[in-house]
Structure formats: structure tokens, C-alpha cells
SENUBA-593041 format. One record per residue: residue in one letter; x, y negated, z negated of N, C-alpha, C, O, CB in turn. Coordinates in steps of 0.2 Angstrom, whole numbers. Glycine has a CB too. Example, Ala and Ser with C-alpha at 12.3 -4.5 7.8 and 13.67 -1.06 7.14 Angstrom:
BEGIN
  aa   n_c1   n_c2   n_c3  ca_c1  ca_c2  ca_c3   c_c1   c_c2   c_c3   o_c1   o_c2   o_c3  cb_c1  cb_c2  cb_c3
   A     66     28    -39     62     22    -39     66     16    -39     71     17    -42     57     22    -45
   S     64     11    -35     68      5    -36     64      0    -39     67     -6    -40     70      3    -29
% end
This chain:
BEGIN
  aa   n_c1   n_c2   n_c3  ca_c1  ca_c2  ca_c3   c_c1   c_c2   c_c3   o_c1   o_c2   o_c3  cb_c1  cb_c2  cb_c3
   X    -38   -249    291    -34   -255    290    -30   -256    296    -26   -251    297    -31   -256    283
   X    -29   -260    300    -25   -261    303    -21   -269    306    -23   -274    309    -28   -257    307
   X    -15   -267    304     -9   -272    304     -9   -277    308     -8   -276    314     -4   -269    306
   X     -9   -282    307     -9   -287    312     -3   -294    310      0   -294    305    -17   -290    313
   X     -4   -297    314      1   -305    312     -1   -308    305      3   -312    303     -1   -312    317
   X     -5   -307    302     -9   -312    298     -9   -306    293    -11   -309    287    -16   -316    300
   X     -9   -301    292    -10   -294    288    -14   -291    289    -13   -290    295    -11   -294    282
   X    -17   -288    287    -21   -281    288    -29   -284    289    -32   -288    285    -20   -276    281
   X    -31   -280    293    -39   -283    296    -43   -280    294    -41   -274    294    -42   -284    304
   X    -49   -281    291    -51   -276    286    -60   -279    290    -61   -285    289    -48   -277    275
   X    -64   -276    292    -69   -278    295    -76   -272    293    -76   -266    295    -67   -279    303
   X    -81   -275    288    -85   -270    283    -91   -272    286    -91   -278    287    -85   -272    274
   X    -96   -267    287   -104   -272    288   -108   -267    285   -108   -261    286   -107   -273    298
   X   -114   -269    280   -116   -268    276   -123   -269    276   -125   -275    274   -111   -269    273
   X   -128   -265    278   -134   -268    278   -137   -267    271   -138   -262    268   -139   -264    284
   X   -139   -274    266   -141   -275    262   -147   -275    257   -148   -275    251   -139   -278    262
   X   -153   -275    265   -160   -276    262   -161   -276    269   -157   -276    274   -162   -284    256
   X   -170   -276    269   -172   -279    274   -171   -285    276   -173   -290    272   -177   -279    274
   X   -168   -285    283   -167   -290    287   -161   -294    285   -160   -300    287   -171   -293    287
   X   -157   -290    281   -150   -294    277   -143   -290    279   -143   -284    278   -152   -294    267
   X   -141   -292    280   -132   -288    282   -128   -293    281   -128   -299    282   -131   -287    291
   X   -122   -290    277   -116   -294    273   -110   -291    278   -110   -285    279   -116   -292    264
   X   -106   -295    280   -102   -295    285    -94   -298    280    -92   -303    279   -105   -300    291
   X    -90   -290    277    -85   -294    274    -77   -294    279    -78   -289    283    -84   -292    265
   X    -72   -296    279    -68   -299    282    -63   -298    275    -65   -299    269    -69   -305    285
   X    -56   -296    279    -51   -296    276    -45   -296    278    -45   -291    283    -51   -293    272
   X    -38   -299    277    -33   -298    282    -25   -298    277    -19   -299    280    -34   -306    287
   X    -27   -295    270    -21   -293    268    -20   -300    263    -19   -298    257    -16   -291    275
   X    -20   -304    263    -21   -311    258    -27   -317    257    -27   -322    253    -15   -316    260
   X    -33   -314    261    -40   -317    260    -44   -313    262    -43   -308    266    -41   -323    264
   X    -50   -313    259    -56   -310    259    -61   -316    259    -62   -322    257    -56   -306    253
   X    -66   -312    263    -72   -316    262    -79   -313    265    -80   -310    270    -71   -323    264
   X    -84   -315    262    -91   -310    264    -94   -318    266    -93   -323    265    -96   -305    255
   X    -99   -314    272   -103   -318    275   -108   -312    275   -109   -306    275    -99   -322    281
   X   -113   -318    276   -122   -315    275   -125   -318    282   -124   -324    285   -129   -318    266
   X   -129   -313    285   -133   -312    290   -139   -309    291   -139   -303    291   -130   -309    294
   X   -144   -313    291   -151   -313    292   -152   -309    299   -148   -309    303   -154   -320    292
   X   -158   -306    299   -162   -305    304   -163   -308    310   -165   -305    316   -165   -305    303
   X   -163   -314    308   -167   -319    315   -161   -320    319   -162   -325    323   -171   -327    313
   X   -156   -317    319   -149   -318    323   -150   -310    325   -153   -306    321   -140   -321    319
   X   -148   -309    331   -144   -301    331   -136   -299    331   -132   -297    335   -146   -297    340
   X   -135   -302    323   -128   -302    323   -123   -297    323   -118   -298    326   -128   -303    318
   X   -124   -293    322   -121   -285    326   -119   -286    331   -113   -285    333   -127   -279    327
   X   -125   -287    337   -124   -286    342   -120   -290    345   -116   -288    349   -127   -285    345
   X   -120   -299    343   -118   -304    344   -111   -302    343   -108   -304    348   -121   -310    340
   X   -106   -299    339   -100   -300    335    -99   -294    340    -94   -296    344   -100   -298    325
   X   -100   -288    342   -100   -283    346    -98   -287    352    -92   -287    354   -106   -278    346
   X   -104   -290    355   -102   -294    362    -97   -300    363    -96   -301    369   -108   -297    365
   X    -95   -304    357    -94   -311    359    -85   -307    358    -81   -311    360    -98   -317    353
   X    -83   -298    354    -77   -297    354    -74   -295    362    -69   -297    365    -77   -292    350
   X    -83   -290    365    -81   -288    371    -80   -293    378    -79   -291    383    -84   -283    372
   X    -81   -297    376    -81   -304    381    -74   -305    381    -71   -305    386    -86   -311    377
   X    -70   -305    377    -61   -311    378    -61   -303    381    -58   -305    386    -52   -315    368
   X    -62   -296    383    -57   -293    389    -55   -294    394    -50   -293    396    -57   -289    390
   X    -61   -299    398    -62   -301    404    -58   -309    403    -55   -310    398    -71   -301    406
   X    -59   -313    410    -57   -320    409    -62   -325    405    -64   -331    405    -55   -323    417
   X    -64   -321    401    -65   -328    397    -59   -327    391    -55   -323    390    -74   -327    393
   X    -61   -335    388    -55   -337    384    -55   -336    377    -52   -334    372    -54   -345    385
   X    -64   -340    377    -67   -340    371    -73   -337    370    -75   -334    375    -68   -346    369
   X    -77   -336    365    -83   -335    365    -87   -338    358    -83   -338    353    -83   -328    365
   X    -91   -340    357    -97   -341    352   -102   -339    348   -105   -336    352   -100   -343    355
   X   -104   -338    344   -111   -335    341   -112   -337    332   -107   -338    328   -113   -325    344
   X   -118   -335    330   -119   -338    323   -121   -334    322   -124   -330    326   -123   -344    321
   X   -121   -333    316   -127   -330    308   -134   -335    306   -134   -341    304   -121   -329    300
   X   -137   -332    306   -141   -337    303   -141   -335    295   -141   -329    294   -148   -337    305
   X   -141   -338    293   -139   -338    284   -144   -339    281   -144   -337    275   -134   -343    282
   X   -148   -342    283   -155   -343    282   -154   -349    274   -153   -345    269   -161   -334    282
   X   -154   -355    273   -155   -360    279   -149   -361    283   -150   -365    288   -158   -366    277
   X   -141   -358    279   -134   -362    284   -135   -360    290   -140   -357    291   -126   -361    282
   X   -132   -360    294   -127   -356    303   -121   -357    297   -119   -361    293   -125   -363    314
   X   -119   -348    301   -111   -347    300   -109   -346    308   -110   -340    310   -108   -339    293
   X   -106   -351    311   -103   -352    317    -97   -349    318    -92   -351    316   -101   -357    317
   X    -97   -343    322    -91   -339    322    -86   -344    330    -89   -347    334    -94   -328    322
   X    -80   -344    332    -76   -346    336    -71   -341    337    -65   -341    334    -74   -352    334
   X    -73   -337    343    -66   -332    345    -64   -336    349    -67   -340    351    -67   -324    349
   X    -56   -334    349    -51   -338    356    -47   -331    356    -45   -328    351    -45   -348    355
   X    -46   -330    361    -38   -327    365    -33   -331    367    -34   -335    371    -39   -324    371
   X    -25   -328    365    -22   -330    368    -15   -326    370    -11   -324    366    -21   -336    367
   X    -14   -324    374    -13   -318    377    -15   -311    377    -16   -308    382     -9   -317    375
   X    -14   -309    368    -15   -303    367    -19   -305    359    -20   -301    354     -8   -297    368
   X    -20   -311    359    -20   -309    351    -29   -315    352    -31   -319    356    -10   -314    344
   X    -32   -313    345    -37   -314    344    -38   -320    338    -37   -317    333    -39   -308    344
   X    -39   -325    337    -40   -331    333    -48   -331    332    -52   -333    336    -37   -339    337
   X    -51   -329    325    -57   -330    322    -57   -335    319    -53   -335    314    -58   -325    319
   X    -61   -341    320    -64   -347    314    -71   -345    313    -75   -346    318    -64   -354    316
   X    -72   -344    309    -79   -345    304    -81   -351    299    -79   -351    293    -79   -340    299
   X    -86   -356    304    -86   -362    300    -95   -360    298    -98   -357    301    -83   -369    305
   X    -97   -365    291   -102   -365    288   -104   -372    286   -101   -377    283   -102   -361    284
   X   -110   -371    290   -116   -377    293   -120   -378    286   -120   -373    283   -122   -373    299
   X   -123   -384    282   -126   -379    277   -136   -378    281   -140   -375    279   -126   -384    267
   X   -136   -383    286   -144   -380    287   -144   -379    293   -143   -384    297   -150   -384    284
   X   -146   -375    295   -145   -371    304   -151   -373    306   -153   -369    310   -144   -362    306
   X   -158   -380    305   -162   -382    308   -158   -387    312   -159   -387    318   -167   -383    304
   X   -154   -391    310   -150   -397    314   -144   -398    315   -142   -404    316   -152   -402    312
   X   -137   -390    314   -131   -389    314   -129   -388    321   -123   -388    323   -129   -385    310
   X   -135   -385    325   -134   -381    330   -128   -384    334   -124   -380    337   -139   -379    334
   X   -129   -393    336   -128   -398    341   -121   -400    338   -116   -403    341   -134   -405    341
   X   -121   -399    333   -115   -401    327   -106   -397    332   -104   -392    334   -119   -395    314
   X   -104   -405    331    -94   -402    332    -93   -396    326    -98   -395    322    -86   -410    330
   X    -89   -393    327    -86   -388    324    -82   -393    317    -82   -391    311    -81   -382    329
   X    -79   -398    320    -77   -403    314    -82   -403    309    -81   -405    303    -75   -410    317
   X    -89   -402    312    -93   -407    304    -93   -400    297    -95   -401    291   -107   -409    307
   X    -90   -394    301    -94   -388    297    -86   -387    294    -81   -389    295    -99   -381    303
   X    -88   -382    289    -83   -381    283    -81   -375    286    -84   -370    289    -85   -379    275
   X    -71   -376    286    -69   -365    287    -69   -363    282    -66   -365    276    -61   -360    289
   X    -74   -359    283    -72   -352    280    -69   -346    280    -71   -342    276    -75   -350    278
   X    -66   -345    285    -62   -339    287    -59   -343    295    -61   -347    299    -67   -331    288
   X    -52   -340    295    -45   -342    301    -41   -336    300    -39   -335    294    -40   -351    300
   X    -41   -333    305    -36   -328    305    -34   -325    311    -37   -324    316    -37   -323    300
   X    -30   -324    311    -27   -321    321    -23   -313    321    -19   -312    318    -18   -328    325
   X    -26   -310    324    -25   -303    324    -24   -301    331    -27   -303    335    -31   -299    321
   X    -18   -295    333    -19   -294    340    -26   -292    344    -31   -290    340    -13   -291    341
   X    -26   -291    349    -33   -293    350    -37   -283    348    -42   -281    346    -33   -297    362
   X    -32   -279    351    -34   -272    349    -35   -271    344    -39   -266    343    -30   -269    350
   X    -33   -275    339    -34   -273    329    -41   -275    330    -46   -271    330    -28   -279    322
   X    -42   -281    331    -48   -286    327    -54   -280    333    -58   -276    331    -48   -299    330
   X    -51   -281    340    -57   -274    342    -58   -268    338    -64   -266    337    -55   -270    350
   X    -54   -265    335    -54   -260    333    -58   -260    326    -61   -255    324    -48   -259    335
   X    -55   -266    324    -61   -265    318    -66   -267    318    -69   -267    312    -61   -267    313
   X    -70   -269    323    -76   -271    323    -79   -265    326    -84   -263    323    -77   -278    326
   X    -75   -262    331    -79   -256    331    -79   -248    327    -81   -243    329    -79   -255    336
   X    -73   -250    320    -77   -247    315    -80   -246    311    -81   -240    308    -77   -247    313
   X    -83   -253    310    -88   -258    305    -93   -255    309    -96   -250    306    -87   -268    305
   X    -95   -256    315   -101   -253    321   -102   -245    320   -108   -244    318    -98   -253    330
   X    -98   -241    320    -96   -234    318    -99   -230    316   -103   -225    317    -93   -233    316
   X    -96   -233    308    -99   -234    301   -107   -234    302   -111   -229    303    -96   -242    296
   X   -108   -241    301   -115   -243    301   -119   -237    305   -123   -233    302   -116   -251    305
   X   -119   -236    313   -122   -229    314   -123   -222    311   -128   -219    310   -119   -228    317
   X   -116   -221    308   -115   -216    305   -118   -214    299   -117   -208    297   -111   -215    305
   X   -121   -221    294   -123   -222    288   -131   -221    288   -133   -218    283   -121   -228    286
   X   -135   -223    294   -139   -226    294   -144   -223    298   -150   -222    297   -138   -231    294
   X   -139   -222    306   -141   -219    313   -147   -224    315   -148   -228    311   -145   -211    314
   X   -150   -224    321   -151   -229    325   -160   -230    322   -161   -236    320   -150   -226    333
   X   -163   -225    322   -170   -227    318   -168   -230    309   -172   -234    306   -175   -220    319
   X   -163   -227    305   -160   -230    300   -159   -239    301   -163   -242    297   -154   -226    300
   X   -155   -241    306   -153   -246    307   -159   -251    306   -160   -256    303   -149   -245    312
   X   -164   -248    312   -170   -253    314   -173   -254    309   -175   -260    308   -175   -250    320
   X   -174   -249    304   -180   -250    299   -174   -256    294   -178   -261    292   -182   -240    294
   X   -169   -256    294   -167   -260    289   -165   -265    293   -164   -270    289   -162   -257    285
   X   -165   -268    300   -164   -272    302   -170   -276    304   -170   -282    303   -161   -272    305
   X   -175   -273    307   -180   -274    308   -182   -276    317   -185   -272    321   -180   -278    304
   X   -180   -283    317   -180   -286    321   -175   -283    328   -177   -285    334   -179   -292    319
   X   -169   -280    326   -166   -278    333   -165   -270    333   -166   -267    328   -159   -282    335
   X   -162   -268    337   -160   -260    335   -152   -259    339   -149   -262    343   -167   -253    341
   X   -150   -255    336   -144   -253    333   -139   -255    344   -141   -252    349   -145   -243    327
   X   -134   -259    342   -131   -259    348   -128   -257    352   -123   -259    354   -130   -262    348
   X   -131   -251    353   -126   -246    357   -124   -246    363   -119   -242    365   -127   -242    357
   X   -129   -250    369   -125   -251    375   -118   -256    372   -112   -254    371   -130   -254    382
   X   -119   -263    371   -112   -266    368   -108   -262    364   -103   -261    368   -113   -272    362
   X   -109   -259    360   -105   -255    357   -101   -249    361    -96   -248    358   -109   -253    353
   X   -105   -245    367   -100   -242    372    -95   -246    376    -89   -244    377   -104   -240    377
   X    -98   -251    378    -94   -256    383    -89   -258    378    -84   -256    380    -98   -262    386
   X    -89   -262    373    -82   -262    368    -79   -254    368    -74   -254    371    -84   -265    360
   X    -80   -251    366    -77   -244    366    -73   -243    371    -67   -244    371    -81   -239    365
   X    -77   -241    377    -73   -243    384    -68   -249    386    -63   -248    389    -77   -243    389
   X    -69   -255    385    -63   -260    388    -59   -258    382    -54   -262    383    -63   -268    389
   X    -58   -256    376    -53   -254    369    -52   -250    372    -48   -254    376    -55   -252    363
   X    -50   -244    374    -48   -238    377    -46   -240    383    -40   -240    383    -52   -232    376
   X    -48   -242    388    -44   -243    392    -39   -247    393    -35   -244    397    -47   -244    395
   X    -38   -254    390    -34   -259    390    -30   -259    383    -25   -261    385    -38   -265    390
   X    -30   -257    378    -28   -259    371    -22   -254    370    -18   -256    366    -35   -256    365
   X    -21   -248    373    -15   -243    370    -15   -244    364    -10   -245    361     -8   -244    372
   X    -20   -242    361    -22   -242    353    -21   -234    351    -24   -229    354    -31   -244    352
   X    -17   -234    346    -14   -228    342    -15   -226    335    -11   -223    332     -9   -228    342
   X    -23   -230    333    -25   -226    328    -32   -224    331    -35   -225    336    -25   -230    322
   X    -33   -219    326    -38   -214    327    -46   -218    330    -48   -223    327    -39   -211    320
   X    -48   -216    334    -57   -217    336    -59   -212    337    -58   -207    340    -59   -222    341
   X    -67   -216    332    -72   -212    330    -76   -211    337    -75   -215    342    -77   -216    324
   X    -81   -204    337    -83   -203    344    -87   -210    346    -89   -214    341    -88   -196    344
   X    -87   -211    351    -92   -217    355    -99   -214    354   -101   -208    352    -90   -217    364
   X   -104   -220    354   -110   -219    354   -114   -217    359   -113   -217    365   -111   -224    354
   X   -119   -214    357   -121   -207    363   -130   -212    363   -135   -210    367   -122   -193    358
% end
């Protein structure tokens, strides 16, 4: 758990079934689970679209497929802090085009940018450590377990973040 503006960031990934992964969130006064199909590489998407705002980008992008919603995720940076929206589409054959206005939030919350890294790559960790990499595949199927993303976040976290809670070893 770790402290942020909005409360405590609580970031769970949870491979449920074949080809099913439940993604819960939490920040100290909301909670909420979101589901993630296979046909997205969602893992790695959430892993890359965190390590993306270290560099000059501002924002970043990517979905779940929910099979049939999109859960549209919307990172922004601004300064140091990290702004997650999670809007839901209900059918991801013809949301894709869709403003972010047409779709429902379901999760807004802003965390400094180190926290929200930091739990996603405990959620990443975890999942490794539960499952390991042929683990992972069998239950995800379609992608295998993301560990170059998953280094490269580790490294701009450690290097930039002056982060002072504990991290698990990096991915080998």
C-alpha cells in the first residue's frame, strides 16, 4: 500500500481462468475490479502505458477488452503525479472511435507518479511470482508474461522515483 494524494493505491492482478485476468484498484475510499480478456495484452499494456509518462510523453492510452465492453484506461502526468481514468464502453465492436465523454467512469484517481509505478509493479511481481512465466502463458494464453516492459519500468522507477519502500528483485 502505498500513500498518495487521494489515499492509498492498492493495485491487485489476478489471473482468473483461461484467458481472464481481474485487475482490482484501490485508493483508500474506493475500490473497484475490472476484467480483462485475452485478446488485449493487458499486463503488458498497463506495464507500458505506466512506463511511457517517464519520458516526455504527457499521456498515454490502452483498453481491456471486456469482451463485449472496452474498459478504456487514460493515464496523464502532471508534474510528478499520475491521473488514472477508467471509462467503460458497453461494446468494444464500435467504442473504439467513441470520445471518452460517451463512456462511463469508473475509476479517477491521482497518485504521485512513483506510488501508482510502484504498484503496478507489484501487481507484475506478484503475478510472476505466483505463476512464473510458463505459469503465466498457460493461463493467459495468448501473450507471455512481460518482462522486458516490466524491467524497463523497474529501471526508470529506480532511477527517477527516489522510492523508499521496499522492491521486489527485478525480472531476470
Amino acid at each position: 500500500m502505498i500513500q498518495g494524494p487521494a489515499g492509498v493505491v492498492q493495485l491487485k492482478w489476478e489471473l482468473i481462468g483461461h484467458g481472464w485476468a481481474r485487475c482490482h484498484l484501490a485508493d483508500g475510499s474506493r475500490t473497484v475490479s475490472v476484467i480483462a480478456s485475452y485478446c488485449t495484452d493487458a499486463l503488458a499494456d498497463l506495464v507500458a502505458a505506466t512506463g511511457a509518462l517517464y519520458g516526455q510523453q504527457r499521456s498515454a492510452r490502452f483498453f481491456f477488452d471486456a469482451e463485449p465492453q472496452e474498459l478504456r484506461w487514460i493515464l496523464r502526468t502532471k508534474e510528478d503525479a499520475i491521473n488514472v481514468t477508467i471509462y467503460e464502453f458497453p461494446d468494444i465492436s464500435v467504442s473504439p472511435d467513441f470520445p471518452e465523454s460517451d463512456g462511463t467512469v469508473m475509476w479517477q484517481s491521482t497518485h504521485p507518479r512513483s506510488a501508482f509505478a510502484h504498484a503496478v509493479l507489484e501487481a507484475a511481481h506478484t503475478v510472476l511470482r505466483e505463476h512464473g512465466e510458463a505459469g503465466y502463458r498457460a493461463k493467459w494464453a495468448m501473450h507471455p508474461f512481460p518482462v522486458g516492459l516490466v524491467q524497463d519500468l523497474d529501471r526508470l522507477h529506480l532511477r527517477d522515483d527516489a522510492c523508499a519502500l521496499p522492491h521486489d528483485v527485478p525480472c531476470t
